[in-house]
N, C-alpha and C positions, 0 to 999 in steps of 0.2 A: 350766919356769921355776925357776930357783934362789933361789929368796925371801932366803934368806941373802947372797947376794951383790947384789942387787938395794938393800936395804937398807941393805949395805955404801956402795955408793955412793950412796946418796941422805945418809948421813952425811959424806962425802966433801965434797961439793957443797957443804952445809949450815957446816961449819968453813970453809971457803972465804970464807963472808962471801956476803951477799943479791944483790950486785949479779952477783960474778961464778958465782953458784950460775945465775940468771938467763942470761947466757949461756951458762954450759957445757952446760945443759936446752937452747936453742934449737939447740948447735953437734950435740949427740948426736939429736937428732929430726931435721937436715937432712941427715945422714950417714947415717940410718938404723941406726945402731951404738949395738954395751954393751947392758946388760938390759933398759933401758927397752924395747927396739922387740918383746921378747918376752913382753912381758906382754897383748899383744893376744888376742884369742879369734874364737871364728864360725868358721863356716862359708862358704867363699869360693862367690859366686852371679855373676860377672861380672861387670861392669861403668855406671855410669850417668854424666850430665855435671850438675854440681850448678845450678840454677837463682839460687838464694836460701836465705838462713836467717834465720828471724824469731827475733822477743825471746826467744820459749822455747828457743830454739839446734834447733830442727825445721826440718829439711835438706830440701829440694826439687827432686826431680829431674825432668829435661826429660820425661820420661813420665807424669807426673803423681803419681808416688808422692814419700809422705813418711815420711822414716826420723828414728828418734827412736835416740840413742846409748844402747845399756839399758846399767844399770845404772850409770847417772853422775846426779848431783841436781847440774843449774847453777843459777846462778846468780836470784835470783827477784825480778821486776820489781817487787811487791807490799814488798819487805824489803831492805833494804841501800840501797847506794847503786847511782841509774842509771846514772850512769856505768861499776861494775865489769858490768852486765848487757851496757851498748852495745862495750865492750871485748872481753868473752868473745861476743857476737854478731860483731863484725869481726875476732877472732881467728880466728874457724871461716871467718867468708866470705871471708876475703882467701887462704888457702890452697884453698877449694875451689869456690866460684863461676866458672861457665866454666871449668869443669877437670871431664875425667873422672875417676872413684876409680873406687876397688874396694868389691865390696859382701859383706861378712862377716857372715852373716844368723845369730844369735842364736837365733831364735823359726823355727817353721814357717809357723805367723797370724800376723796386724795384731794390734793392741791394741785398746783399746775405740774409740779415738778413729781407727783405720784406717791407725794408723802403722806400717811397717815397723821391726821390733826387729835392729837391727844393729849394727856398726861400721865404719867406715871405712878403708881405706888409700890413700895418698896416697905416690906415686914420687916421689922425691928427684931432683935436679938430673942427678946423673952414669946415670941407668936402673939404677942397679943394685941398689937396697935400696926398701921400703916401708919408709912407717910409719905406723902405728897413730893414726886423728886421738883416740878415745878415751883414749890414753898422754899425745899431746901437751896437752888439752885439762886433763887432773891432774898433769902437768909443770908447766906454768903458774899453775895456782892458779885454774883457770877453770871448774873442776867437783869435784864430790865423790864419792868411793861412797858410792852408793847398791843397798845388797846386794840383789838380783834375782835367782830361779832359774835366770832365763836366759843369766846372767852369772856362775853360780857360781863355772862352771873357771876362771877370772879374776880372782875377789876379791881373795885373797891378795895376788896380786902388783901389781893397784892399790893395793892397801892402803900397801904400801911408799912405793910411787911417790907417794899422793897424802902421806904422812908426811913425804916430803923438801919438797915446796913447803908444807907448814905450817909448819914449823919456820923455811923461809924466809921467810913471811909473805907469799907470792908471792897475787896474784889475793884470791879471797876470801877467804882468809887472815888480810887485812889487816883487815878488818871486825869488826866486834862481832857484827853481826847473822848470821855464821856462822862464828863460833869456838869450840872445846871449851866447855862449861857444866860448871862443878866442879857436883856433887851436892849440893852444902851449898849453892850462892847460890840460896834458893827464888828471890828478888828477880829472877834473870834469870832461871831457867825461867818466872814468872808471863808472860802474856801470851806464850806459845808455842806455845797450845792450837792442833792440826792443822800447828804447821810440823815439817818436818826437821831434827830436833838431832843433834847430837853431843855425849854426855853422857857424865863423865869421874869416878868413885869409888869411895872401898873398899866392896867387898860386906860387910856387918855381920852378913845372916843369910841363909840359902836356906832356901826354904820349901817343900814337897813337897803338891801337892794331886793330885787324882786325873789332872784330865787337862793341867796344867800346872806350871810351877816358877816360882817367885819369889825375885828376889834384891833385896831393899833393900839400897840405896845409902845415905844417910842418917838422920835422926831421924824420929821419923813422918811429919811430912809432907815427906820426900826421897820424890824418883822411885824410882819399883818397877821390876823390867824382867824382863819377863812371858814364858815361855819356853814354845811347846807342848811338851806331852810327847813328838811324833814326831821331836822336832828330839835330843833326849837322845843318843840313840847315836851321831849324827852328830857331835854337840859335842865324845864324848867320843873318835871315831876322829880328830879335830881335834886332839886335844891339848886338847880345853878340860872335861875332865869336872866335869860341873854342882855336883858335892857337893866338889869341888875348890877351886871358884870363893872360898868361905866365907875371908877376911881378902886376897884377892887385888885388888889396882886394877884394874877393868877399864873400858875405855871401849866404850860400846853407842850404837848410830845407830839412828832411824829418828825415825817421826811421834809427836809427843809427844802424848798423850790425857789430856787434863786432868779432865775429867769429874766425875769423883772421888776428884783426887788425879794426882799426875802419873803417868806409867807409858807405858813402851814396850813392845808387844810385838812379839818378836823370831818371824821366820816365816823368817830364813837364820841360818848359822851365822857367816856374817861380817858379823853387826849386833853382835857382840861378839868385843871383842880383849882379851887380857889384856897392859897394860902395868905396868913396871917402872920407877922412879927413876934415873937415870944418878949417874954419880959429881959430873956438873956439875950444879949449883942452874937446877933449871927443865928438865934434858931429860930426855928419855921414850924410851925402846929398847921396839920390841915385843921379847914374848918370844915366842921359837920353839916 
């Protein structure tokens, strides 16, 4: 996957204007064409016919297995609005219910909850392209990464994908209740204890402890974001080395632990991106 050219055009899309970034995303998933359709990942396992997909977007097929899309965070019946939940639930099933896919298996086991860890493809009208319902579902603004080992080979280049439908404000985008968290509003991190954030600020100081690294993001009480030390060298084959990190903006995702004191900890290396200022007031280019 070309992450640079991938991003390319999800800037493309996004100058273009919301409406029609909206259909150019829906005209490139039914073509199956451009980089969106190769940012997919798995293992390809055969084929299943999809039954149903309930509120948590947990996919049903005619044998009785349930596949869960890894490393995507949708949308959540408990937070937002239900409507964008019943949306992103009729997105997935209007493309895959009573239709066979392809099954792109992520994991070799179930999860805890007995779910098959996969993703989907789904044949385009003309037989001659898949595409990835995982691409389409962060196309839309109908899911978010959610960094998983299972899904590593793939992060990156959702990353991009899910960065053009932000900026469009597509899906849940559009919402308060999952939009970037600056590091300085404690006022919106309160009351986020145990959800999935996406938390956006300069590193002020990195901290070296024996078996982990810490980077404050704001004043004492800004969120921390808490780094095993097995992850170091990975970060730093990344491009992201940790002592690097110090006066750099990054944004870091995952479950915010309030406890004492906000703080994420990071267990992949793409729950932190380092972004940069654009020349325009208000955009954000990852850096490479």
């Amino acid at each position: 996957m070309d992450f640079g050219l991938a991003h390319r055009f999800g800037e493309q899309i996004v100058r273009a204007g919301t409406g029609l970034a909206l259909r150019l995303v829906v005209a490139c998933l039914a073509l199956g064409s451009g980089p969106l359709v190769h940012a997919d990942c798995g293992a390809p396992s055969g084929t299943g016919r999809v039954v149903g997909v309930d509120e948590r977007l947990d996919i049903a097929f005619e044998d009785g297995r349930i596949v869960r899309l890894a490393g995507l965070e949708a949308p959540d019946p408990s937070r937002g609005s239900p409507k964008t939940v019943e949306a992103a639930r009729k997105f997935l099933a209007d493309r895959l219910v009573a239709h066979d896919v392809g099954l792109k298996l992520l994991a070799s086991g179930l999860d805890r909850w007995g779910r098959v860890l996969a993703d989907l493809s789904i044949q385009d009208v003309s037989n001659e392209h898949v595409s990835s319902v995982a691409i389409a579902m962060l196309s839309a603004g109908y899911a978010r990464v959610k960094p998983e080992f299972e899904a590593r080979s793939c992060a990156a280049a959702r990353l991009a994908i899910e960065d053009s439908a932000r900026r469009a404000g597509l899906g849940m985008w559009s919402e308060p209740a999952y939009s970037v968290i600056q590091a300085s509003d404690a006022l919106a991190l309160r009351g986020r204890d145990g959800h999935f954030v996406v938390v956006e600020g300069r590193v002020r100081r990195v901290g070296f402890g024996r078996s982990r690294l810490y980077l404050d993001l704001a004043s004492h009480d800004g969120p921390t974001i808490v780094i095993a030390r097995r992850l170091e060298a990975t970060l730093a084959q990344a491009g992201r080395p940790v002592e690097a990190l110090e006066g750099k903006t990054i944004r870091a995702r995952g479950v915010l632990d309030d406890r004492v004191g906000p703080r994420i900890e990071v267990s992949e290396p793409a729950m932190i991106e380092i972004v940069r200022r654009g020349d325009t007031p208000g955009a954000e280019k990852l850096r490479q």
